[in-house]
N, C-alpha and C positions, 0 to 999 in steps of 0.2 A: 618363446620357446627356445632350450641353447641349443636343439640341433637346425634351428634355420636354413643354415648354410648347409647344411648335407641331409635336408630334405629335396625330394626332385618331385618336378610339377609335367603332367603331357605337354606334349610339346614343345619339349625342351630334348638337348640331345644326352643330357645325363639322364634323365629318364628312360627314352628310347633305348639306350646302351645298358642300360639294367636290365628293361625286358626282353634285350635281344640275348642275354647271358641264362634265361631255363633251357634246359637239358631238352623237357617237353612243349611243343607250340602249344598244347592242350592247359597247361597251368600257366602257361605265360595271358592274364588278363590285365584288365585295362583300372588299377586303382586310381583314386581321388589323389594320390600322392606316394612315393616311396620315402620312408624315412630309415636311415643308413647311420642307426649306432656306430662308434668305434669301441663299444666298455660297455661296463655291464651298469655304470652311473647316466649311461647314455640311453638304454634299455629303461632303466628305473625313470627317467625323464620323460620318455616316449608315453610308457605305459597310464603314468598318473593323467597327463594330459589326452591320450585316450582316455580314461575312464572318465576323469573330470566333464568331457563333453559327450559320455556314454557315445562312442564315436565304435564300428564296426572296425574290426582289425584281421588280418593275416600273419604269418610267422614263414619267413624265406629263410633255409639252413645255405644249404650248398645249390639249392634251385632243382634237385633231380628228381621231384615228386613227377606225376606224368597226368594228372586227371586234372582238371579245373578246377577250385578250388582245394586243391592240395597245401599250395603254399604262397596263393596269393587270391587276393578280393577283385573285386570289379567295384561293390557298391562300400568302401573303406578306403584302410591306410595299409600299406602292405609294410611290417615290421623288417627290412633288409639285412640281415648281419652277415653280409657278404665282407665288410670291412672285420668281421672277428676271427681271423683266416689264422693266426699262428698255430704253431708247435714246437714245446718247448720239453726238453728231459730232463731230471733233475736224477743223475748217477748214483747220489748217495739216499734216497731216498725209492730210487729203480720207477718213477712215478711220471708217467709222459704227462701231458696237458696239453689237449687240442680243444683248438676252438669250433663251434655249429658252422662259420660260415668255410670251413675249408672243404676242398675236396679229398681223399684218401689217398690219392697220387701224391698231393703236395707232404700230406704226412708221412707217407713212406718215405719219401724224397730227404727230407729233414732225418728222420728218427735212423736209417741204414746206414750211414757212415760213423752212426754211433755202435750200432751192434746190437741194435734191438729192435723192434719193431711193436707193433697195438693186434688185436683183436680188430680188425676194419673192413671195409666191403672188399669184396672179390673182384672189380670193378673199380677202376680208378676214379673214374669220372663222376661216382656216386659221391653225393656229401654227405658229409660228416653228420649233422644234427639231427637228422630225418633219422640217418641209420640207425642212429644209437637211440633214441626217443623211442622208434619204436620197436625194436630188438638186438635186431642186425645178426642177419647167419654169415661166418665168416669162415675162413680156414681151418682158425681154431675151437671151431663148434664141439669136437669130443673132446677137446685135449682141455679148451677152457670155461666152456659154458658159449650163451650165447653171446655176441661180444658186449650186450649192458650188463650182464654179470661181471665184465671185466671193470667196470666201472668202480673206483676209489670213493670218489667224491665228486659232487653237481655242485655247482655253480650256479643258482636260479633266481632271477628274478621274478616277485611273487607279483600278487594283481594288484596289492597296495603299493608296490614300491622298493619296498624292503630286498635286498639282496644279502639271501642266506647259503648257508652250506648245507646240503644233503648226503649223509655218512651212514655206516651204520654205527656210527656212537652220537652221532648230532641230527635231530628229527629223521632218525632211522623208519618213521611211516612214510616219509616222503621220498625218501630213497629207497624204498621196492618199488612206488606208485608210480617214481620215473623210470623203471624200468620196464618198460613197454610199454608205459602212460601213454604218450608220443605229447604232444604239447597240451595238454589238462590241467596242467596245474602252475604254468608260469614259464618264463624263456629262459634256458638255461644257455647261461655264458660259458662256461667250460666245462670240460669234463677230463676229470683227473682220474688215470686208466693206468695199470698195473700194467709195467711194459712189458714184454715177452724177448727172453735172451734167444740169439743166435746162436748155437752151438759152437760156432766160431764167428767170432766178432770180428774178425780180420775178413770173415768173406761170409757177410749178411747174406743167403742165397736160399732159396728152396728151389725144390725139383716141382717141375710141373707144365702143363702146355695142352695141347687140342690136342685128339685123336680122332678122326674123321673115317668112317666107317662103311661101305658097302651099305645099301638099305637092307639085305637081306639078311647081313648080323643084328638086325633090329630084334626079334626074339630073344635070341641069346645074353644081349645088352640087358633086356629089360629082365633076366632069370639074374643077370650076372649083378644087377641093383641092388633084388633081393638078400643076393648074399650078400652083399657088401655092407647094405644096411644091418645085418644081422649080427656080424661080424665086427661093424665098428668101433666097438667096445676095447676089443684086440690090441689093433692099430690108431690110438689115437691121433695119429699125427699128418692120416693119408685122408684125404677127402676126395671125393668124385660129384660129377653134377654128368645127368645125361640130358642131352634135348636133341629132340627133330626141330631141322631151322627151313621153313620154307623160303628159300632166297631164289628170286626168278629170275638174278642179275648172273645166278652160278648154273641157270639150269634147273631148278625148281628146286625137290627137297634134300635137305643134306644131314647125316645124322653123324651126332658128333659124342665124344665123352671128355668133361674138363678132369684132365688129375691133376691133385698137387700133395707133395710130403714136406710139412713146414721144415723141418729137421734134415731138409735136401738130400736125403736119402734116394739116390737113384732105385728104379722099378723096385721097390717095397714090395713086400711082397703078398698083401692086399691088396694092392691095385693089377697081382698078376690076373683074378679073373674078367678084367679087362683085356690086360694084353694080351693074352693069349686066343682072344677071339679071330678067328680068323676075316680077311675083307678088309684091314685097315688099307685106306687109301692116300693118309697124308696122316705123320705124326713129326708135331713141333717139340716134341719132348726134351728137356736139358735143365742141366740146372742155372738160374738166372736171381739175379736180385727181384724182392719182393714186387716191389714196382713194375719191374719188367712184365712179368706174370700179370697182372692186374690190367696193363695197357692194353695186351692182348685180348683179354676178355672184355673189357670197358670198347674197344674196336667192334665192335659186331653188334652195339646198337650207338650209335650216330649218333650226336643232336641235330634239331631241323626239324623233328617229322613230330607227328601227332599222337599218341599211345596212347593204349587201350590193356590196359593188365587185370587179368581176375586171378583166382586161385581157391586151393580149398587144402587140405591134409586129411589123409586117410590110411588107415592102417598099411604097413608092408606089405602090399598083394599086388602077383604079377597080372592079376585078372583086372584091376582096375586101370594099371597103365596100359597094357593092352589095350584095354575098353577109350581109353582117352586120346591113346596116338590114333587108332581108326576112326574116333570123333573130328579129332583135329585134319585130315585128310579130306573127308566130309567138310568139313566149315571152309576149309582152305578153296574146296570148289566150289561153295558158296561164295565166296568172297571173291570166287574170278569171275563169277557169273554177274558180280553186283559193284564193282570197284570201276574207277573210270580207268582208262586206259594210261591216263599219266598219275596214278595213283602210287606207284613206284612200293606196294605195299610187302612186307612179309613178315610174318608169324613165329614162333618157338611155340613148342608143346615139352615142358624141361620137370625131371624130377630130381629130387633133391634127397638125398639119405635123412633119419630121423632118430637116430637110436637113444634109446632111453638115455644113455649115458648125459646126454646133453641137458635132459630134465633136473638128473641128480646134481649136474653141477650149480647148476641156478640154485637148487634149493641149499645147498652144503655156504652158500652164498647170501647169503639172508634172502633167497629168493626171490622173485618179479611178480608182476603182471601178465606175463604172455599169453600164459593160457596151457602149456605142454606139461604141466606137473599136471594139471588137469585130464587131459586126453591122451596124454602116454603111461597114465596109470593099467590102461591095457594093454603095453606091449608098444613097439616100434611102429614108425610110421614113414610115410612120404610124405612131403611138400611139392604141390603138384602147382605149379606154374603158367598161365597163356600170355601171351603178348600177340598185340598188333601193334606194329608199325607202319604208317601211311600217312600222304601226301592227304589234305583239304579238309575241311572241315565235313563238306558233305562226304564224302567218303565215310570219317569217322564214325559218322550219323547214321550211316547204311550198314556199317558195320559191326555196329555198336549190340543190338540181337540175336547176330549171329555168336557174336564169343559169347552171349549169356549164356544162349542154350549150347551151344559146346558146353564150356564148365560145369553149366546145371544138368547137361545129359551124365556127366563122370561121375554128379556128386549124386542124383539119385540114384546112377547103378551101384554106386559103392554103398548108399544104404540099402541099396537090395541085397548085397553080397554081406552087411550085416558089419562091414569094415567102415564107415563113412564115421567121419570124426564129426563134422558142424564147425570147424576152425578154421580160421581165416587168419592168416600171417601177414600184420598188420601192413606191412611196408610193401607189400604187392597185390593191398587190396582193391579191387574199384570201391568207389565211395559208397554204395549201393548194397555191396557187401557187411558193410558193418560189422569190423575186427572185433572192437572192444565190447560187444555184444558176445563174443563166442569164446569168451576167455575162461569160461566156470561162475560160479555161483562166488565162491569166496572172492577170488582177484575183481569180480566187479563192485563187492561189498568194500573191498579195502579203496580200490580208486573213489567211491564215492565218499566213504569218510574221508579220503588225504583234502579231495574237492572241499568239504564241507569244512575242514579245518584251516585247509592254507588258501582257500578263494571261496569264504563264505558269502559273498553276495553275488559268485556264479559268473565271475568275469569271463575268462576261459570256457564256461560253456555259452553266454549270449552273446558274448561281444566279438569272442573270437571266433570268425565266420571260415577258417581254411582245416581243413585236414579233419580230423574223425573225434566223435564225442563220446562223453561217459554213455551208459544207459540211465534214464532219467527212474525210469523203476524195478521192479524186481522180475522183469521176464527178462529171458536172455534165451540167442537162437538153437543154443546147446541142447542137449537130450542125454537126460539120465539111462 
């Protein structure tokens, strides 16, 4: 085989030194071997000689998936393109091209002394292939679609071999199906992304930073969401994320709201029914390079620790995040009740604005997979968010109950309230959850015909054993 030599075997330290590089201890397992393309003929290599020995495989982007069998195997070969890390712009054509194995920092880093910047996580430290595979909500969620609408052109190596382009003028099926597919249909080598100008290229900047809040502005926060989701249509350019962060290293819980306006527009003035809430107790607010912005937020979850992420989306209602931050309060002292003492554990309960506007761009875009032309056909929504972070595996374990029935307690009151969507966004799913199940009725018909035509003997779904699968037949966990 020609990657030999940048195959790594246990117990060796180039081995060790890859699995010491996941974001999550939870997805960091133990394969039969790492193999470490550098090209997408390196990829084409890997995959034939998997398949040739029907051999069980993994797909490693950037390493930031969080649940165990995310983005790598125990009983396989875990596929590594940590070596496909560039980014590169082409000015006359305004067309960036990042590679799966980078992280978001590094392409900010690269693309802002240019004057431009991508549609990428909010979050530094997230990589690149996961996000974009499987949607990715970014900055520019009203202003561009979700950032795989921002998507040119794939780059994909299929199950036989073959390395094609995915466009919409060249196998234009294939190119909705990788847009929220997440890895179904082959390993994309790059992605060729519609850069985003800087208003001033001389000073790459957006406004934005933490606002830290009184607990008792928590009402007002969660009224002040609503409007802001409402309203986003407006202001395509100002984004907000609110969360409770249980951190018992600051004191226990701290309630914060992220702003940012890509176009560094100081206090915008959709984001004034934030600031104007009374109780802030620390704001980072200024305007900063793209990256800067991202390190901050990427800072507040660590590598090291173990995760635990569910989530659901549900119509704009203050009565359901209501219902979820007093769930999450509830788990939170479940989880002190049942956590070891060196457990060093804590939590987010984060919602996320949903306005239609973000649906139409996907579709005005040859449209996706995601599933939100689906479920925002009645109006705006939330992306409701849990995280646990914690020390052990038993911990994890003991833990692991309690965030179901949190999340499961939100998503039934929210079908009691008649607002409950059934959608699962893909990239903060636990495995359990089962995204591509909750995408609609047509986006699961189209991923299965892209399957059936570009991996007709099912590679990607038997062989590859990491991250989330098509539905095998015509149920799906949605409701008409």
């Amino acid at each position: 085989m020609r990657l030999q030599a940048k195959t790594y075997y246990p117990n060796t330290t180039l081995y060790s030194d890859r699995m010491s590089t996941y974001w999550s201890l939870s997805a960091a397992l133990d394969p039969w071997c790492v193999a470490q393309p550098e090209g997408a003929e390196d990829v084409s290599a890997v995959l034939k000689t998997l398949v040739a020995n029907d051999c069980p495989f993994g797909i490693r982007g950037g390493g930031h998936g969080f649940f165990a069998l995310s983005n790598s195997v125990d009983e396989g070969v875990t596929i590594d393109l940590g070596y496909l890390n560039t980014t590169t712009y082409d000015a006359a054509t305004k067309i960036a091209s990042v590679q799966p194995g980078s992280h978001w920092q590094q392409v900010y880093d690269t693309l802002s002394p240019q004057g431009v910047t991508v549609a990428g996580g909010r979050a530094g430290t997230v990589g690149v292939g996961g996000f974009l595979s499987g949607g990715g909500n970014s900055f520019y969620a009203a202003s561009h679609g979700m950032a795989c609408d921002t998507v040119a052109n794939f780059e994909v190596v299929l199950a036989d071999g073959c390395v094609v382009n995915a466009s919409a003028d060249e196998n234009a099926d294939l190119f909705r199906a990788l847009k929220g597919g997440s890895g179904n249909l082959g390993v994309v080598t790059r992605f060729d992304m519609y850069a985003i100008e800087f208003p001033n290229a001389t000073d790459p900047a957006v406004w934005g930073g933490i606002l830290v809040y009184d607990l008792s502005a928590g009402d007002a926060l969660i009224d002040a969401m609503v409007s802001f989701t409402e309203a986003a249509a407006g202001d395509r350019n100002t984004s907000s994320i609110l969360y409770w962060a249980y951190l018992p290293a600051l004191g226990g819980m701290v309630l914060n709201t992220a702003l940012e306006n890509t176009l560094g527009v100081e206090n915008p003035p959709a984001a004034e029914v934030y600031l104007n809430i009374s109780g802030i107790t620390s704001n980072t607010m200024r305007r900063a390079d793209l990256a800067v912005i991202t390190e901050e937020l990427g800072a507040g979850q660590p590598a090291g620790l173990r995760n635990d992420w569910r989530t659901l989306g549900f119509r704009n209602d203050a009565r359901v995040m209501r219902f979820a931050v007093a769930a999450h309060e509830f788990a939170v002292g479940q989880l002190n009740a049942t956590m070891t003492p060196d457990s060093g554990f804590n939590t987010l309960c984060m919602f996320q604005p949903l306005n239609n506007v973000i649906a139409r761009h996907g579709a005005d875009k040859g449209g996706n997979v995601m599933g939100l032309d689906y479920w925002m056909a009645g109006g705006d929504g939330i992306m409701f968010l849990a995280t646990l972070a914690v020390n052990g595996a038993e911990n994890e374990a003991n833990a692991a109950p309690i965030m179901k029935n949190w999340t499961d307690s939100v998503a039934a009151y929210a079908d009691e309230l008649g607002v409950g969507w059934g959608w699962h966004y893909l990239n903060y799913a636990s495995l359990d959850q089962d995204p591509l199940a909750s995408v609609g009725p047509e986006n699961i018909a189209s991923l299965q015909a892209a399957s059936a035509k570009y991996d007709p003997d099912g590679v990607f779904q038997r062989l590859r054993t990491s991250g989330f699968k098509i539905p095998s037949g015509v149920e799906w966990l949605g409701s008409d």
